[in-house]
C-alpha positions as CSV (number, residue, x, y, z in Angstrom):
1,X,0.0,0.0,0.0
2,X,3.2,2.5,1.0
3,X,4.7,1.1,-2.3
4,X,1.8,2.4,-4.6
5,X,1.2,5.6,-2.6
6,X,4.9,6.7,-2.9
7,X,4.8,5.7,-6.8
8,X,1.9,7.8,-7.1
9,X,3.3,10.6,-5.2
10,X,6.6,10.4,-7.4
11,X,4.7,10.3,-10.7
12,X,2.6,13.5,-9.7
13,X,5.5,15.5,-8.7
14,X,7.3,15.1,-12.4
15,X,9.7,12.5,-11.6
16,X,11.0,11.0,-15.1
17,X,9.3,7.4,-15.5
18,X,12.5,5.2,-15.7
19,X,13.2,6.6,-12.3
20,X,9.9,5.6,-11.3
21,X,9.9,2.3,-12.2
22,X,13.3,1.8,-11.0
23,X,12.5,2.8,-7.2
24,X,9.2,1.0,-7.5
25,X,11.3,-2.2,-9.0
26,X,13.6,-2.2,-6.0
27,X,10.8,-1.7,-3.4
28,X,8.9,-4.4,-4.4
29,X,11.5,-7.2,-5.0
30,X,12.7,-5.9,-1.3
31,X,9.1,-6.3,0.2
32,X,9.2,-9.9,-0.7
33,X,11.3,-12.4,1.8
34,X,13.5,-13.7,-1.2
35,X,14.4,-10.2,-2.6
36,X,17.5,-8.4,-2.4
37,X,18.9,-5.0,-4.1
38,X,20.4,-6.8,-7.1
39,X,17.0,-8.6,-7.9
40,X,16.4,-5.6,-10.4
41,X,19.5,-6.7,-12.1
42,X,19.3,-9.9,-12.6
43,X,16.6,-9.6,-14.9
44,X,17.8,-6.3,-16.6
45,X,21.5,-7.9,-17.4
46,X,20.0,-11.8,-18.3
47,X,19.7,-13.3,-21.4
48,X,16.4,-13.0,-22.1
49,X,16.9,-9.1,-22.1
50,X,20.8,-7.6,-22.3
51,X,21.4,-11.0,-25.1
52,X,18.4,-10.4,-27.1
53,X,19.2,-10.0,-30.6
54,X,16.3,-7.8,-30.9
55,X,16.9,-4.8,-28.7
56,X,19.7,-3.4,-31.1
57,X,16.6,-3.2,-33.9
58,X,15.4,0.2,-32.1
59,X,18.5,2.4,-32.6
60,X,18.8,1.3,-35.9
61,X,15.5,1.7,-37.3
62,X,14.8,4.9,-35.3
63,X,17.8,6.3,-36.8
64,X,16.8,5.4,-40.2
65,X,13.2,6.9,-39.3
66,X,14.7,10.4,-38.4
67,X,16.6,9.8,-41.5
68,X,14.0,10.0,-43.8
69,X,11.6,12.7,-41.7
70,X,14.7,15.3,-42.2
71,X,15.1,14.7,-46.1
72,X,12.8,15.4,-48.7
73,X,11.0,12.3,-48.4
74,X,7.9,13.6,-47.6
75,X,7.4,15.9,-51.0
76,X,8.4,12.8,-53.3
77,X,6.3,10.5,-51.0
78,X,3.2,13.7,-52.0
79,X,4.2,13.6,-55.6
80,X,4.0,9.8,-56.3
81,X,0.9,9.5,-54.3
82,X,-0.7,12.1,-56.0
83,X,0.8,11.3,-59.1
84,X,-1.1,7.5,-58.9
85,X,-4.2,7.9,-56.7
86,X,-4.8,12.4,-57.6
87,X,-7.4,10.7,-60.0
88,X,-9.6,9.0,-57.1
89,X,-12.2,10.9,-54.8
90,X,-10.6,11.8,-52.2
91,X,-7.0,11.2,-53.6
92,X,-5.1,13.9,-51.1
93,X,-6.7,12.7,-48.2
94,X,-5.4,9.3,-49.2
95,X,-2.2,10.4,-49.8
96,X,-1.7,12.1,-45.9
97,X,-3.0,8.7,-44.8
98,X,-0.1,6.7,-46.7
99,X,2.5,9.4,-45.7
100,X,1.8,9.6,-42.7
101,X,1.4,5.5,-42.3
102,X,5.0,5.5,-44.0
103,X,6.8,7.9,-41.6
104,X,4.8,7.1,-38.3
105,X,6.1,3.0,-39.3
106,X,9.5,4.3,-38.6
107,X,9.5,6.7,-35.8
108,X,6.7,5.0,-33.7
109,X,3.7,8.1,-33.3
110,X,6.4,10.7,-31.3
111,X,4.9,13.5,-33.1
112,X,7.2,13.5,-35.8
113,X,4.8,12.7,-38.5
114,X,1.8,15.4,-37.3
115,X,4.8,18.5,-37.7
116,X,6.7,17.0,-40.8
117,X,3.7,15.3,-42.9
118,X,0.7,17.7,-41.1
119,X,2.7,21.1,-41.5
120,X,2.5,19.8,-45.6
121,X,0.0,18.5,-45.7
122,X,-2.6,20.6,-44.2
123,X,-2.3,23.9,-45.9
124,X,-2.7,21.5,-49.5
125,X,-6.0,20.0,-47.7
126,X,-7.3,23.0,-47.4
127,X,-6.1,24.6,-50.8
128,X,-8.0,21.9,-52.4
129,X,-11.3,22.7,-50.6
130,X,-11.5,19.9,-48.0
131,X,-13.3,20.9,-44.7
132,X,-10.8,22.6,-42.5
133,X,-12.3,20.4,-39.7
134,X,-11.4,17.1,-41.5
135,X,-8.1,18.6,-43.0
136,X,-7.2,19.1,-38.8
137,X,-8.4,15.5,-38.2
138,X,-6.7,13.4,-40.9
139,X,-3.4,15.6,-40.3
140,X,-3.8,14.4,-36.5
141,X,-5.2,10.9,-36.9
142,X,-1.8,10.4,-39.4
143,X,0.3,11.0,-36.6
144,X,-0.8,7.2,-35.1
145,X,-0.9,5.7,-38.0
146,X,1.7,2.8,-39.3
147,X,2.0,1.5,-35.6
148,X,0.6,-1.8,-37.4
149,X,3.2,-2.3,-39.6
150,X,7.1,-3.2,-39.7
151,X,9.4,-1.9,-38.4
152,X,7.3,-0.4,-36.0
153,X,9.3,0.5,-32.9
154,X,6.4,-0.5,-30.7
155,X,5.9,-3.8,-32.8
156,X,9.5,-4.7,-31.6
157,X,9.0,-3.3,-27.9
158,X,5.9,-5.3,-27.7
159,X,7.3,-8.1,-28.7
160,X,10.0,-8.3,-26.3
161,X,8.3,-7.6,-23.3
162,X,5.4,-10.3,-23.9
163,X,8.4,-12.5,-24.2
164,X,9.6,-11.5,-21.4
165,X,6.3,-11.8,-19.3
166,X,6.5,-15.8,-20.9
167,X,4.5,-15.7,-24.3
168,X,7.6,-16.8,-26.6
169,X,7.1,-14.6,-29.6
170,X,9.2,-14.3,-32.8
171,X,9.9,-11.6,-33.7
172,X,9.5,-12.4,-37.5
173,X,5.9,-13.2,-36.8
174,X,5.1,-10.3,-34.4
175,X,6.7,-7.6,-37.1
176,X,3.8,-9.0,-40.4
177,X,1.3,-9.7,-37.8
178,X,-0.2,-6.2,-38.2
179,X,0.6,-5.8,-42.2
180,X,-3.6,-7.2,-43.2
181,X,-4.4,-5.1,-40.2
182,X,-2.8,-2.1,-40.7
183,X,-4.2,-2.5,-44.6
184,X,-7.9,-2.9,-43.0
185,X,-7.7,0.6,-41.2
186,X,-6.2,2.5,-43.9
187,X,-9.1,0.9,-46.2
188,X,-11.7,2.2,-43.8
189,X,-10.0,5.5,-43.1
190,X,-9.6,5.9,-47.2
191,X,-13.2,4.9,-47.5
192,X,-14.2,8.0,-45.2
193,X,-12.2,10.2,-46.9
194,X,-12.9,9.5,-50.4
195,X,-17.2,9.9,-49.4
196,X,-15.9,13.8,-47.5
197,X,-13.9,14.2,-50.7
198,X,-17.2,13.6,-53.1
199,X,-19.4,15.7,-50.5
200,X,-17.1,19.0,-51.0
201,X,-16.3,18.6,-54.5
202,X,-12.7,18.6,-54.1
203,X,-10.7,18.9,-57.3
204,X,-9.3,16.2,-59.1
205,X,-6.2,15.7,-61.7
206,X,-6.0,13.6,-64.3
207,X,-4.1,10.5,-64.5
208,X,-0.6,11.3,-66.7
209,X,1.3,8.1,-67.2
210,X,4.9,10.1,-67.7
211,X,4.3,11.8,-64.2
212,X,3.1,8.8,-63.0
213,X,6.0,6.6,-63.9
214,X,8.7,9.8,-63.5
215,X,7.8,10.5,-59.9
216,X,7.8,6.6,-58.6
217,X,11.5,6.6,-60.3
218,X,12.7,9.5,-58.0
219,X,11.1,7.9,-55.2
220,X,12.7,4.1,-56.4
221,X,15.0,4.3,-53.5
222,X,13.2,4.4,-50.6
223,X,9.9,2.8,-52.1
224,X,11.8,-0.5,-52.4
225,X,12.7,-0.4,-48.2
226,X,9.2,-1.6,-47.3
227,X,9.4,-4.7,-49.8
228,X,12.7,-5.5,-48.9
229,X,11.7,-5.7,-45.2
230,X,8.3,-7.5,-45.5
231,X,9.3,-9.9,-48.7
232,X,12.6,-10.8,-46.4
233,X,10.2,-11.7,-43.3
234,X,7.8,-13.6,-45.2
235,X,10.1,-15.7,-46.9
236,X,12.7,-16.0,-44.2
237,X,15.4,-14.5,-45.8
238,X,17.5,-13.0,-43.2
239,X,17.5,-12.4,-39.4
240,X,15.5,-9.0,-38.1
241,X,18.5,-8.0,-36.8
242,X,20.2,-8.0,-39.7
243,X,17.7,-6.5,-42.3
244,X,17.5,-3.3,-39.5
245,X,21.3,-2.8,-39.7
246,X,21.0,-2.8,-43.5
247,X,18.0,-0.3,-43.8
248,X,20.2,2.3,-41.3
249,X,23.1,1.8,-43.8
250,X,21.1,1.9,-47.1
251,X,18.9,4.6,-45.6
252,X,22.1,6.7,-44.3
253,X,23.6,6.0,-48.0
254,X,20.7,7.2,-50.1
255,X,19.9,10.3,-48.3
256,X,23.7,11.5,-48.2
257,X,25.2,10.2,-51.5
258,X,22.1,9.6,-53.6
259,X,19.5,12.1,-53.0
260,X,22.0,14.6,-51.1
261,X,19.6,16.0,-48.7
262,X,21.7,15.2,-45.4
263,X,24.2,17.1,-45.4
264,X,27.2,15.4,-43.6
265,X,28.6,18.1,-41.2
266,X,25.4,20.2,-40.8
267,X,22.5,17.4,-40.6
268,X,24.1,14.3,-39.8
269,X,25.4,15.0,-36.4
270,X,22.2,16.4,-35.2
271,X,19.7,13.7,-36.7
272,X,22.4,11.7,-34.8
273,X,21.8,12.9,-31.7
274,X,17.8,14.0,-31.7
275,X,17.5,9.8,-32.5
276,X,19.8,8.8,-30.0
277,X,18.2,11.1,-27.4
278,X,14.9,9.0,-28.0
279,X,16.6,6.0,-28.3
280,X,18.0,6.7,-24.9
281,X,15.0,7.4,-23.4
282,X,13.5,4.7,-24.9
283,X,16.0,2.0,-23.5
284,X,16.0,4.1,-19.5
285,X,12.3,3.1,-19.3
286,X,12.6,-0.5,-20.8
287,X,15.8,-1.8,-18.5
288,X,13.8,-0.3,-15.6
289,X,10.6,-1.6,-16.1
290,X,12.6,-5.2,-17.0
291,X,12.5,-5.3,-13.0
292,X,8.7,-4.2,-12.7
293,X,8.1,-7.4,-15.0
294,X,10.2,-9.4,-12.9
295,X,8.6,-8.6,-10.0
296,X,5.5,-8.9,-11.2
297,X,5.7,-12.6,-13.1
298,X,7.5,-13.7,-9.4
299,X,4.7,-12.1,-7.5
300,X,2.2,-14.1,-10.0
301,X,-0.4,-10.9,-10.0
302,X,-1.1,-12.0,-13.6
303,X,-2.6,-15.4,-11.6
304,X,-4.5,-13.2,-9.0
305,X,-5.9,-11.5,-12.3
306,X,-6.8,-14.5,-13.7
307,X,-8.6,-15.5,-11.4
308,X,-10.6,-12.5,-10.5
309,X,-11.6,-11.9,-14.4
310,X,-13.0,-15.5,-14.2
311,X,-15.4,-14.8,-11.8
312,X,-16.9,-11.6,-13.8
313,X,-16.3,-12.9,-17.3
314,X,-17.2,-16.4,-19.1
315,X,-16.9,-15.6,-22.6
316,X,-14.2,-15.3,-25.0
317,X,-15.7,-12.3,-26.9
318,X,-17.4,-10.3,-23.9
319,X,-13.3,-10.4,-22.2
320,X,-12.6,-9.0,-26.0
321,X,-14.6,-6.1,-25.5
322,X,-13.9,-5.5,-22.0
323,X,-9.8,-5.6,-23.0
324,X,-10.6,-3.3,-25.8
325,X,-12.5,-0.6,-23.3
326,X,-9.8,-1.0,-20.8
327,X,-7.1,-0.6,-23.8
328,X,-8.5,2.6,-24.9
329,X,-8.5,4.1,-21.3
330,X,-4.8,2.9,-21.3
331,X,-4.0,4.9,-24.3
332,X,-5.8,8.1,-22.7
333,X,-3.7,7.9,-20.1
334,X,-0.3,6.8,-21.1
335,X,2.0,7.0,-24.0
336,X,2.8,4.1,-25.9
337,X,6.0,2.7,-24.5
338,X,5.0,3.1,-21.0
339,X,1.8,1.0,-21.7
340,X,3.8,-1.8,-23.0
341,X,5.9,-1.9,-20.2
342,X,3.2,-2.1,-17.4
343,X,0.3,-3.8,-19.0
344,X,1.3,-5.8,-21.3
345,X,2.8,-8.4,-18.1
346,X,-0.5,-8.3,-17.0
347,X,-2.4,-9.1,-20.2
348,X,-0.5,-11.2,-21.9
349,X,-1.6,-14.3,-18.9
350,X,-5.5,-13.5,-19.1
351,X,-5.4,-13.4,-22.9
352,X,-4.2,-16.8,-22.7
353,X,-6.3,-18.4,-20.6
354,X,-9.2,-17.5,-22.9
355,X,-7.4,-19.2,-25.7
356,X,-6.4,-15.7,-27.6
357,X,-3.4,-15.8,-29.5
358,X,-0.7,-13.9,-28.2
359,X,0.2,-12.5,-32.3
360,X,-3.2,-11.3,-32.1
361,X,-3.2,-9.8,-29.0
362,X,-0.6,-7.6,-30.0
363,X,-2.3,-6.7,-32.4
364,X,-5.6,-5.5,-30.7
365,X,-3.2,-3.8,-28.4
366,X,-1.1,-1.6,-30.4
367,X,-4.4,-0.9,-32.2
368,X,-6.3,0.3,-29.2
369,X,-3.2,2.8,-28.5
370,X,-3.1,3.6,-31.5
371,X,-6.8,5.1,-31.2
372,X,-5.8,6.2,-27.9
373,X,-3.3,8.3,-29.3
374,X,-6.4,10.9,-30.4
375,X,-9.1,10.1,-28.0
376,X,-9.8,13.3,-25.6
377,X,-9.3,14.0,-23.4
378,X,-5.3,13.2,-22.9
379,X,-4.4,11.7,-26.1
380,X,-1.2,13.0,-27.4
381,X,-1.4,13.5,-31.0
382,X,-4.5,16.4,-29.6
383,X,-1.8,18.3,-28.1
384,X,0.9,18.0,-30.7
385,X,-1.9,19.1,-33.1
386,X,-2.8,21.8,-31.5
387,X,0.4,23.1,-30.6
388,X,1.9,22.8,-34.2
389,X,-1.4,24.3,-36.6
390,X,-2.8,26.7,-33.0
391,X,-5.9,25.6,-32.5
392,X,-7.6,25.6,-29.5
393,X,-7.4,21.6,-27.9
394,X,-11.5,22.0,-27.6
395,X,-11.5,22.5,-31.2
396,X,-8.9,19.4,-32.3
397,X,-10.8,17.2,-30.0
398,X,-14.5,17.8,-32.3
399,X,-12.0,16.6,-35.1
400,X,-10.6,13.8,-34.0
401,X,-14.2,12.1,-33.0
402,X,-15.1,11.1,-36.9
403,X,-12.0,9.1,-37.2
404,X,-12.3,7.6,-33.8
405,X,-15.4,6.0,-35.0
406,X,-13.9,4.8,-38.1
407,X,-11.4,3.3,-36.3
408,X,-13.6,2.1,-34.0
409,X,-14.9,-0.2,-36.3
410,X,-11.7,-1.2,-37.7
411,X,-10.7,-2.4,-34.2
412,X,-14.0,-4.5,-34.4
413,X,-13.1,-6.2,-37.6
414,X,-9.5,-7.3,-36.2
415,X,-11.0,-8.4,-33.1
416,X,-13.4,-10.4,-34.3
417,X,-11.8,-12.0,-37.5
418,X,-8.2,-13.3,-36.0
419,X,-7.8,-14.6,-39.4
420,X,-7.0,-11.2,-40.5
421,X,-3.7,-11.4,-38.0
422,X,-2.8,-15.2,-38.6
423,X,-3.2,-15.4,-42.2
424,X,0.7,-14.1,-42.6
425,X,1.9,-15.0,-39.0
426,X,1.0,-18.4,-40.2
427,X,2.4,-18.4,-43.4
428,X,5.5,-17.1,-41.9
429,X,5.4,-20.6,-39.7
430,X,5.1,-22.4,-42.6
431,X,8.0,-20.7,-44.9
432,X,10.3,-19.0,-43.1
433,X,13.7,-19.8,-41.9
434,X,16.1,-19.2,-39.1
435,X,13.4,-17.5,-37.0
436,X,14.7,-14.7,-33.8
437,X,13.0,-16.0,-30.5
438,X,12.9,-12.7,-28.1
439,X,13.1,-14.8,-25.0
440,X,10.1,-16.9,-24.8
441,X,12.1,-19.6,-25.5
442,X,14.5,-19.7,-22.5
443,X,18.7,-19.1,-22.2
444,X,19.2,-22.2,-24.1
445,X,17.8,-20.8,-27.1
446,X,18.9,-17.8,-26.9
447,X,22.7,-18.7,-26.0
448,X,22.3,-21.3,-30.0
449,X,21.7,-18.4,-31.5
450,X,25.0,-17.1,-30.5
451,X,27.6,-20.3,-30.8
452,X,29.2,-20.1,-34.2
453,X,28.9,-23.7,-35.7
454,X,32.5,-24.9,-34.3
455,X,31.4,-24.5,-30.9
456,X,28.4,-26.6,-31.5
457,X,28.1,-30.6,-30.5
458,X,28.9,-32.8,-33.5
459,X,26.9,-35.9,-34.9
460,X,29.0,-38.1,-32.7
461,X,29.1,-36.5,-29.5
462,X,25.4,-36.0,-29.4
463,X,25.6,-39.9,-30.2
464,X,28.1,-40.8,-27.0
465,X,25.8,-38.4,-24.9
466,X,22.6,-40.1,-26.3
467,X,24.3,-44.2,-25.7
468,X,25.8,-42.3,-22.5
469,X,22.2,-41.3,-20.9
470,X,20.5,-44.8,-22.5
471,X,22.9,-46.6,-20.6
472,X,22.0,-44.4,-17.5
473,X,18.5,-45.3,-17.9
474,X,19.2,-48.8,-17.9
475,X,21.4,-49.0,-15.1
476,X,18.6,-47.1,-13.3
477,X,16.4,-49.7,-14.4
478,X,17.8,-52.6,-13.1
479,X,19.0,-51.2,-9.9
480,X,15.0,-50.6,-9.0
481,X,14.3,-54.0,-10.3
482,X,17.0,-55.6,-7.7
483,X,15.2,-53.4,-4.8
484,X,11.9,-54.1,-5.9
485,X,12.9,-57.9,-5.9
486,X,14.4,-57.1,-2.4
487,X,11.9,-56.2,-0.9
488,X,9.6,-59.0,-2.4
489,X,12.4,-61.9,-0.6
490,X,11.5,-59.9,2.8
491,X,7.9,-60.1,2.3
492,X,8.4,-63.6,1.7
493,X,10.4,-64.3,5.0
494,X,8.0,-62.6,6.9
495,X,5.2,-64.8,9.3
């Protein structure tokens, strides 16, 4: 009770989070008779965590993110978009819902997309004639968008800590888990737009093949990152790992010596550090909350959960709903990376025992923050709207609720249909190759991953081992048949 008031008190007065949940990891492995102050540790610094392959895919892919937000992507991302879809109702409000999918993929919803994408976007939405109260809420709803698909920073966070909490992801199969998803909500989202789009009478342009095929060949560069990641994934290719140290390399290449908008001693150093600074922070709340997992899987709360839930709820689809309510409170409330770190321990457990797949709870989770992100009255992307266009947070929030109820129903299909999520994550099963376990899997598999092939048993050592623990069986066995035969002479000799 001390413990929760005092973490309480500390969050209120504006202590930073990892310090939070570093104090509150240390109290509550010390409240317990077992714990001591290097409890926290052990978890932070194991293998399941410090060893993963996975954690170095955040640096890497946020730095490629920030890459592409500080070059010229966005106007050829505009120009190709409008150049194939300008022809479609709607087409411009389609295009800020596939730029701002694109960018918000790579630098996880900080905001990034609403100023680079919105401050472009927005003043074209409302050249062209769209409402100015839609124009505000497709330039804010873009800034969530993309969470669903690879290499989304949460994708990989999310799927480390369910590993953590015991749910044994891959991380191949958690990244194109969200890819049919992610599709289904821009579908609906370009469905609303295109029926505002025929309401104002927004103008169109004409379909030019030249333009057409001269503005996807600027863009030939960076449009070919997204099918090298998911066509690599799907088929097993290579390692995550690997494919996020190439797109930071390629990325860095292509934006310096190919396109030439990074400039090397103006840009590059400070792109450098503005990633790093998020990366840091990023990595301070994760080790830290490492030991608030611990202490919670040790504590078993996700069992005391269990078993309250089961008393109030029966059915599979009336504990969907009720996570999906609880979700979007979640995402009022917090930002992204701290909700992954608290409840996702505690979800994870309870999902399971009402046979949900833990691929498609992710899913449904980063989903439900990702509407969280504009739902009033503490969702981010609000106040990052209204700071960048000035517009009164009252104002943003009327804008936002259209596209809440889209998504709304987006988050029904994907709940409903799982078939949506384990149509790839099962073709992924059946195809790929040389899969990344994020720790579900236990230091064994984690330490293979790491041997280089000399260090591994050969074909006849695993042979003496195998005739080695055969014969220890049988040795075994006849020593119990010689007591068991013992004891039957004693019987005998008895009166």
């Amino acid at each position: 009770m001390y413990i929760a008031i005092g973490i309480i008190v500390l969050a209120m007065l504006g202590v930073p989070l990892f310090a939070v949940f570093g104090s509150a990891s240390m109290a509550l492995f010390l409240s317990r008779p077992e714990g001591t102050w290097a409890s926290v540790g052990i978890d932070v610094f194991g293998a399941k965590f410090a060893d993963s392959p996975s954690l170095m895919m955040i640096p890497l892919f946020t730095f490629a993110g920030y890459m592409l937000a500080e070059a010229k992507t966005p106007f050829r991302l505009v120009r190709v978009s409008r150049a194939w879809f300008g022809w479609m109702p709607g087409s411009l409000a389609m295009v800020c819902l596939g730029t701002s999918a694109f960018f918000t993929t790579f630098t996880g919803g900080s905001g990034v997309t609403i100023v680079a994408v919105g401050g472009l976007l927005f003043p074209a939405l409302l050249s062209e004639k769209y409402p100015e109260r839609f124009s505000l809420g497709i330039v804010t709803t873009g800034g969530s968008l993309g969470l669903l698909f690879p290499p989304s920073v949460p994708l990989i966070m999310y799927g480390i800590i369910a590993s953590l909490a015991g749910a044994g992801l891959i991380m191949n199969k958690v990244l194109v888990a969200g890819i049919i998803p992610g599709l289904v909500v821009m579908i609906v989202l370009g469905i609303y737009g295109a029926i505002i789009g025929m309401q104002a009478e927004v103008s169109r342009t004409k379909f030019d093949i030249k333009e057409a095929l001269a503005s996807l060949w600027e863009i030939k560069w960076e449009a070919i990152i997204p099918v090298f990641l998911v066509g690599g994934l799907i088929l097993g290719l290579f390692r995550i790992h690997e494919a996020s140290a190439f797109t930071a390399v390629y990325v860095l290449i292509i934006e310096v010596f190919v396109y030439r908008d990074i400039r090397i001693r103006k840009d590059l150093p400070r792109i450098i550090v503005e990633s790093m600074v998020m990366v840091g922070a990023i990595l301070a709340i994760l080790s830290t909350a490492i030991g608030f997992t611990g202490w919670m899987v040790q504590a078993q709360i996700s069992d005391i959960l269990i078993d309250w839930v089961e008393t109030i709820i029966s059915s599979k689809w009336a504990f969907l709903l009720v996570i999906n309510l609880f979700l979007l409170m979640v995402g009022m409330l917090m930002d992204i990376f701290t909700a992954i770190m608290v409840v996702v321990p505690l979800i994870i457990p309870i999902a399971d025992a009402y046979g949900i797949d833990p691929y498609h709870m992710a899913i449904i989770f980063l989903l439900n923050l990702e509407i969280g992100y504009l739902t009033p009255p503490l969702g981010i992307n609000l106040f990052i709207s209204g700071i960048r266009f000035n517009k009164p947070i009252t104002y943003v929030y009327r804008t936002v609720l259209p596209f809440i109820g889209v998504l709304f129903v987006a988050l029904l299909l994907v709940t409903y249909i799982p078939s949506l999520t384990m149509w790839l994550v099962d073709k992924v099963q059946a195809e790929g190759e040389e899969m990344v376990s994020v720790g579900g899997g236990g230091e064994e598999d984690l330490a293979a991953d790491f041997l280089d092939e000399e260090e591994q048993p050969t074909a006849e050592e695993q042979a003496e081992d195998a005739g080695t623990d055969s014969g220890s069986e049988e040795k075994s066995k006849m020593e119990a048949d010689s007591q068991e035969s013992t004891k039957g002479e004693s019987r005998e000799k008895e009166p």
